[in-house]
DOTOR-878607 format. One record per residue (C-alpha): residue in one letter; x, y, z. Coordinates in steps of 0.05 Angstrom, whole numbers, plus 32768, in hexadecimal, padded with zeros to 4 digits. Layout:
BEGIN
aXYZ...
//
This chain:
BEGIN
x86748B587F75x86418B787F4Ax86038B8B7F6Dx85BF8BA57F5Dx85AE8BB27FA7x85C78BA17FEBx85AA8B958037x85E08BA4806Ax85DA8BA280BAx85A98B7180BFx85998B2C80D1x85888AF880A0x85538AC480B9x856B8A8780D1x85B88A9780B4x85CC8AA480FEx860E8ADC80F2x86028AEC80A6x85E88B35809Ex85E98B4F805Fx85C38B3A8010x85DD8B537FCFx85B28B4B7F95x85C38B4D7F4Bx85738B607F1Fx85448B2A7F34x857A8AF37F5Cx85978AF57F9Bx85EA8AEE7F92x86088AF97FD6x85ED8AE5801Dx86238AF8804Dx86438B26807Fx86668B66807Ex86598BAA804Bx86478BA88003x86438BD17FC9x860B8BDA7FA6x85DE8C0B7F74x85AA8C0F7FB2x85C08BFA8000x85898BEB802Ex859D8BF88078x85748BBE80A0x858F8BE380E5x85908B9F810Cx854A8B8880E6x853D8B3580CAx854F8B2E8086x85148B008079x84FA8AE08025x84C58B08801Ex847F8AF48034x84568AC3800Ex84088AC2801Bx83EF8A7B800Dx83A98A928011x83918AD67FF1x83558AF07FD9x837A8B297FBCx83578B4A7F88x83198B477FBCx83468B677FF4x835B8B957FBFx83148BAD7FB2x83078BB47FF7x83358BEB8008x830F8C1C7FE1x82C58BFC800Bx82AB8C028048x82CF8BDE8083x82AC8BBE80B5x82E48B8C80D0x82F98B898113x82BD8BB38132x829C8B948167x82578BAC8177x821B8BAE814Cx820D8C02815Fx825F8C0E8148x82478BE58101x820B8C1280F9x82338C538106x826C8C3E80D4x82398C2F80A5x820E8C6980ACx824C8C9880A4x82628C79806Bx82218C7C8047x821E8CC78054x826F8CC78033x82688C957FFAx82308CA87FC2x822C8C687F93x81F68C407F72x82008C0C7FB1x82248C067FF0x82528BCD7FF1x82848BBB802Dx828E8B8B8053x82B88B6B8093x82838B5F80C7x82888B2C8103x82538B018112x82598B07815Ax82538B5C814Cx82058B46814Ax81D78B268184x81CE8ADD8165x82058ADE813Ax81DF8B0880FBx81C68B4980E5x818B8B5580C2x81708B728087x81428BA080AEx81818BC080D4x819F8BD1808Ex81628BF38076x815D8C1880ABx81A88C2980A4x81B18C2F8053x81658C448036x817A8C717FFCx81958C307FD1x81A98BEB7FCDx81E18BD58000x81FF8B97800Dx82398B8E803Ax82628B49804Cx82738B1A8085x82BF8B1B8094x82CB8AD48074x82A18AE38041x82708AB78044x82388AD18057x82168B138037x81E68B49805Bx81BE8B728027x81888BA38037x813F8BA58016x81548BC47FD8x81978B9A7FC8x815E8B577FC9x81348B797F9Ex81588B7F7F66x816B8B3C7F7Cx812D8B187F76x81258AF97FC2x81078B2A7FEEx81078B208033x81468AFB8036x817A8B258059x81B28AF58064x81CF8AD08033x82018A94803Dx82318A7E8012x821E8A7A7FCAx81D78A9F7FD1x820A8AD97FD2x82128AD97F8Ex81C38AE67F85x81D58B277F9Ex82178B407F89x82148B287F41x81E48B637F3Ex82258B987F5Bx823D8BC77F25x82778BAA7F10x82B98BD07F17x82E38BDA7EDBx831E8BBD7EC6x83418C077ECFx83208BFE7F0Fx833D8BBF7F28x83878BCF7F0Ex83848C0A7F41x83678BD67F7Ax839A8BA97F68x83D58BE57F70x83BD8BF77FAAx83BA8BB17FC3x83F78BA97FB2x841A8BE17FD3x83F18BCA8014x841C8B88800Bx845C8BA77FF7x84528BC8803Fx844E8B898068x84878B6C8044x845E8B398013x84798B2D7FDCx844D8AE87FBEx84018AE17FC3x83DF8AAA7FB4x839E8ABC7F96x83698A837FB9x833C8A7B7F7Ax831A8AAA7F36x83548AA97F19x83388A957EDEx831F8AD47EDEx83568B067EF5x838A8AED7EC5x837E8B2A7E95x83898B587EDCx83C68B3B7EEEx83E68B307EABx83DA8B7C7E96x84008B917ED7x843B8B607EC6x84428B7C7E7Ex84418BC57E96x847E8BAB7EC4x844C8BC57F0Ax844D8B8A7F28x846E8B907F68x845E8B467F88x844B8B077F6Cx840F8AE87F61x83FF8A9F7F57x83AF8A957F43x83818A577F52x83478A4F7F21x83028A377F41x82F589EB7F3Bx82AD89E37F49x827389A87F48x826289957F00x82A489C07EE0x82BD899B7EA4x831589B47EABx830F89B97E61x82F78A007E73x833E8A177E80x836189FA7E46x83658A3D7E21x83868A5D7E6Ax83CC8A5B7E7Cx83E28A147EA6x84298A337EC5x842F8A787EB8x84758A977ECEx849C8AB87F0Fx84688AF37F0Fx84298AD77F02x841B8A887F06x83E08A567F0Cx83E38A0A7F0Dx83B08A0B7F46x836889F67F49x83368A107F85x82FE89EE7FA4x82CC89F97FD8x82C089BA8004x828C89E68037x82838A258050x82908A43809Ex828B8A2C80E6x82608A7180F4x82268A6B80C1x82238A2280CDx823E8A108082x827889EC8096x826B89A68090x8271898880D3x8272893380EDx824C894E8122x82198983812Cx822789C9813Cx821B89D7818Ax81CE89E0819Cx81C189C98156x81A2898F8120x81D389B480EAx8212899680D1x821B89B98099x8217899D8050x825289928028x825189B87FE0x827389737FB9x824D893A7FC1x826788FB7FDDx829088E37FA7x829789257F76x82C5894C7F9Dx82F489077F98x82DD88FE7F4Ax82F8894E7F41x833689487F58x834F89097F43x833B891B7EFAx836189627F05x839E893C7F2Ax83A189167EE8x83A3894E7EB6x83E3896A7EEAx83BB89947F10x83C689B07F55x838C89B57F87x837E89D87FC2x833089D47FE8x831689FE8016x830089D38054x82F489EE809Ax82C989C080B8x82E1897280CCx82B189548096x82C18979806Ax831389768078x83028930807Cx82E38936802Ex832489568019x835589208035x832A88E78012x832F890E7FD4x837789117FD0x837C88CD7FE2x83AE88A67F9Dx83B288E67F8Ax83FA88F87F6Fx842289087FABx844889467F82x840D896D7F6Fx841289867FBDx83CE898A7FBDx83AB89AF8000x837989BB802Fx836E8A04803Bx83558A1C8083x834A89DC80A6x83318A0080DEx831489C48104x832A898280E8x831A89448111x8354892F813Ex836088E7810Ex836D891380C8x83A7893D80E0x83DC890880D2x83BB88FC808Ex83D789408078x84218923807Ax841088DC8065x83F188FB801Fx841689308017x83E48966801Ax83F489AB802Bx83D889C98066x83CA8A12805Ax83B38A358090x83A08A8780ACx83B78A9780F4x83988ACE8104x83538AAD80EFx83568A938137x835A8AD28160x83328AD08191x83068B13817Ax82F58AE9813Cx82E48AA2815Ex82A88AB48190x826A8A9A8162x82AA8A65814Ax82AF8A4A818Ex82688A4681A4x82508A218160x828089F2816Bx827B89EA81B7x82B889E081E2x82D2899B81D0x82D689B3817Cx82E789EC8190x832F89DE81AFx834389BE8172x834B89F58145x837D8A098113x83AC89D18128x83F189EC8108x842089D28137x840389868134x8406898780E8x844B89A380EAx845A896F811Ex8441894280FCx8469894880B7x843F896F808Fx844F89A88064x842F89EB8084x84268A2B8062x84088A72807Cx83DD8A9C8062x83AD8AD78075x836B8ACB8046x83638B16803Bx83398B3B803Dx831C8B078078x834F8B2880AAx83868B5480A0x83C08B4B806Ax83F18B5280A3x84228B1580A4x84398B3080ECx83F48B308104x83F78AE480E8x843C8AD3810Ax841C8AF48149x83DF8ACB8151x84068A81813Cx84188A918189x84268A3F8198x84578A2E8167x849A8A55815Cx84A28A94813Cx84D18A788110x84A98A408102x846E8A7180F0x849F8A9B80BCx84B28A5680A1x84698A4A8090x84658A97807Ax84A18A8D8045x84BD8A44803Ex84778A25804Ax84548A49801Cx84828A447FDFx847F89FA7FEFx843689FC7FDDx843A8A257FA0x847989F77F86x84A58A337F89x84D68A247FC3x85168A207F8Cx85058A6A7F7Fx84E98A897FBDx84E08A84800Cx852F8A86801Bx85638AB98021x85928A957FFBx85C68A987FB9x859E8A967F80x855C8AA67F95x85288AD17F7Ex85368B117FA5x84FD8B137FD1x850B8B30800Bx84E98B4B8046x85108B7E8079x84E98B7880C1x84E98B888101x84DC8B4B8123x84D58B6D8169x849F8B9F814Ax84888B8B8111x84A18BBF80E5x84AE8BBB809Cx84E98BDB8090x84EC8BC7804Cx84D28B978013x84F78B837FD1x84DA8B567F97x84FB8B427F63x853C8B697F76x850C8BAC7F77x85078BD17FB3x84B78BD77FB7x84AB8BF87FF9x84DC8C238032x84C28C278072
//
């Protein structure tokens, strides 16, 4: 048998006593036992022989950029923020500071002010993130040039008063965030993204990277659908696209997040008149996407709180049950929608590790204890019928897919790698090409230590892209 490249001495997921994959350029040809031949063999040593990973929900090109910012995730006490940022300003010169990555509950109330960052950055304008990047902390001089003094924290889109104002990067610029991105991936054994909306306006990115053949994981990109936004916009811009970069998907916003008090809530938040305002108004999210599911468009919405999951659902109501449209987050839906998910066909894409515990403390006390024990509810949807894919919503948390199988602690682990691989090439309409180890498909592979974690190695498209 003619092969390209081989994995011997491993364990292919959920083939209990095959061990070995030959591949022949982009297809797998052989899933068996036993030694092969091939240009290239890839020892697994005893490691799962798993389709590669498949992020459902990406904010890649933003992760991308981040890597070269300053990183404030995952510290947990306002005096550790100040030092990271005072020691980067000192390493970084730059017309601003930009990072971002900091936890709400880092700061006594739940925010940091604008005073705090002027003390911190006083030499220019800075402006640094919230980890789900929705809310924005800028210093004196960033609102300024902004026009609204005095502000300090900004909520959803107020952000873009300030960082419209950001030097843009070039596009030589964002090629080398995207490689770099993209070897970060190639390293935890990803080897689709799904880009969760500005597609629109990456397209040129992604399609210079395929041509130059330095694409080394596949990218399927959502364009924004927003209030007011006649589709005719897009009818110059690509509907399909092809194995390495693909669209087909629209992206709304249905509300913000549970720790700024944007999600739109039934109820109010805990010690609190607010509910939260949905961005679509009562009958325009619905008008949106039935128009869109009638020009053959897929749609996914952002919706975290139970109004605005609620929204969503109503929406896709007589929609056409084979656009798979979905709900992305659908953090806290109210107990009666889950079984909706199944019933209309709607994918439920979801982050795991956006429920570790580190992230949920402001979460949990907005909500108050009853809310709050309803969260991310994977195993009922899957339970229940409905299609469930995983993500990590980079730069949010970590693009780590073990960190994600890690924290989807009550359902399976196989169950969790079936939402990592089948799942998620359910929701993109690619499960006849990817999210198998199987004859004749794409050669996506992932070789990992499920014990530890450990990539051993990741092939796409029959190209070995990373060796542990």
């Amino acid at each position: 048998m003619a092969a390209s490249l081989a994995i011997v001495n491993g364990q292919v997921w959920s083939r209990p006593g095959l061990s070995a994959v030959a591949v022949d350029g982009e297809r797998i040809t052989f899933v068996g036992a036993g030694s092969l031949q091939a240009d290239r063999v890839i020892d697994a040593a005893g490691a799962s022989i798993l389709p590669a990973f498949n992020d459902a929900h990406v904010h890649f090109l933003m992760g991308s950029r981040s890597l070269s910012e300053l990183d404030l995730h995952g510290v947990a006490t306002q005096a550790e923020i100040e030092r990271r940022i005072i020691e980067y300003a000192r390493g970084h010169a730059g017309q601003w500071l930009v990072g971002r990555g900091w936890f709400y509950s880092a700061f006594p109330g739940g925010m940091p002010t604008f005073g705090l960052l002027d003390r911190l950055v006083a030499d220019r304008p800075a402006y640094i993130e919230s980890f789900d990047a929705h809310t924005g902390w800028a210093n004196s001089r960033a609102l300024a040039i902004a026009g609204i003094p005095g502000a300090g924290v900004l909520k959803e889109g107020a952000l873009l008063d300030v960082t419209r104002h950001i030097p843009a990067r070039t596009k030589a610029e964002d090629l080398d965030a995207l490689r770099a991105g993209m070897r970060l991936a190639a390293s935890r054994g990803i080897g689709s993204v799904q880009e969760a909306g500005d597609g629109q306006n990456q397209l040129e990115l992604w399609t210079a990277l395929r041509d130059a053949g330095e694409l080394t994981l596949r990218v399927r990109l959502a364009y924004d659908l927003t209030p007011g936004l006649d589709l005719d916009a897009y009818n110059g811009l690509p509907r399909q696209g092809d194995a390495w970069v693909a669209t087909g998907i629209l992206k709304a916003f249905a509300d913000g997040v549970v720790e700024s008090h944007t999600a739109a809530m039934l109820e109010p938040y805990a010690g609190s008149n607010e509910r939260g305002d949905p961005i679509w108004g009562p009958d325009q999210l619905r008008d949106a996407v039935r128009d869109a599911d009638a020009r053959g468009w897929q749609v996914q919405v952002h919706a975290i709180g139970d109004a605005a999951i609620g929204q969503a659902l109503d929406a896709f109501e007589g929609t056409t049950r084979g656009r798979r449209h979905r709900v992305e987050h659908i953090e806290t839906p109210h107990p009666t929608d889950v079984a909706r998910f199944a019933r209309l066909g709607v994918v439920a894409s979801m982050q795991p590790q956006h429920s570790d515990p580190k992230l949920t403390e402001v979460w949990r006390r907005h909500l108050g204890p009853a809310r709050a024990t309803r969260g991310w509810p994977w195993r009922e949807l899957g339970r229940s019928g409905a299609h469930v894919a995983f993500g990590t919503d980079w730069p949010v948390v970590r693009l780590d897919p073990w960190a994600s199988l890690q924290a989807a602690r009550d359902i399976s682990r196989d169950d969790a790698i079936r939402a990592w691989t089948e799942g998620s090439a359910y929701a993109e309409h690619s499960e006849t090409n990817k999210g198998d180890v199987r004859e004749g498909m794409l050669a996506d592979i992932a070789v990992v230590d499920l014990e530890t974690g450990e990539v051993k190695a990741t092939v796409v498209g029959g190209r070995l892209v990373y060796e542990g």
